[in-house]
N, C-alpha and C positions, 0 to 999 in steps of 0.2 A: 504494500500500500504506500505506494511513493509519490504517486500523480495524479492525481483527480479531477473531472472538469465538469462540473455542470452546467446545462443551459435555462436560465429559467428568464422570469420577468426581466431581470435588472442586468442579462447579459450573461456571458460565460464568466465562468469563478474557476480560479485553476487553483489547486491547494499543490505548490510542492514539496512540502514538508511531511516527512515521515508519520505517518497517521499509528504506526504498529503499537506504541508504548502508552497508548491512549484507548486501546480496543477496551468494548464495554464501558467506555466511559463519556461524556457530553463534550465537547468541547466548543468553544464560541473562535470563530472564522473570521476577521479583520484583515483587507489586504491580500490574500491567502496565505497567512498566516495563525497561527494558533494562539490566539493571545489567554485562554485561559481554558482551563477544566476542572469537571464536577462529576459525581455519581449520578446525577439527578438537573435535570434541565432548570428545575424553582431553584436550586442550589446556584448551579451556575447562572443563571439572571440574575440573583443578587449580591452578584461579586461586582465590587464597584468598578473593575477595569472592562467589563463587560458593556456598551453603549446597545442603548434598543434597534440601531441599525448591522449590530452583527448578526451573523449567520451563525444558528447553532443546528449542529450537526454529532446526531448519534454514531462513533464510530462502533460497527459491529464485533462481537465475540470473535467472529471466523468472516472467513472470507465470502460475507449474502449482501445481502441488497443493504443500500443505507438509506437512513430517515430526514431530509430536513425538513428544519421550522424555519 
């Protein structure tokens, strides 16, 4: 999990930073980068380095389909 690129509303979002050390856990997407992580998406929202226009994204246990919000 090295490169990731989605398409959605706001345009493609390329993540290239290593997603592995993060499986099973929330992380919030700035830039495509990782500026923070949680167990729990409420958790990670209320980290103050977290802004309402970041991408949070579930990285998964194994390698399936991922969630964003």
């Amino acid at each position: 999990m090295t490169t990731m690129e989605h398409r959605g509303a706001q345009g493609a979002l390329v993540i290239d930073e290593d997603l592995t050390p993060y499986r099973g856990s929330w992380v919030a997407i700035r830039d495509g980068k990782v500026i923070a992580s949680a167990l729990d998406p409420v958790e990670l929202r209320d980290r103050d380095e977290v802004l309402d226009t970041d991408l949070l994204l579930l990285v998964p246990s194994q390698t399936t389909n991922t969630l964003l919000l």
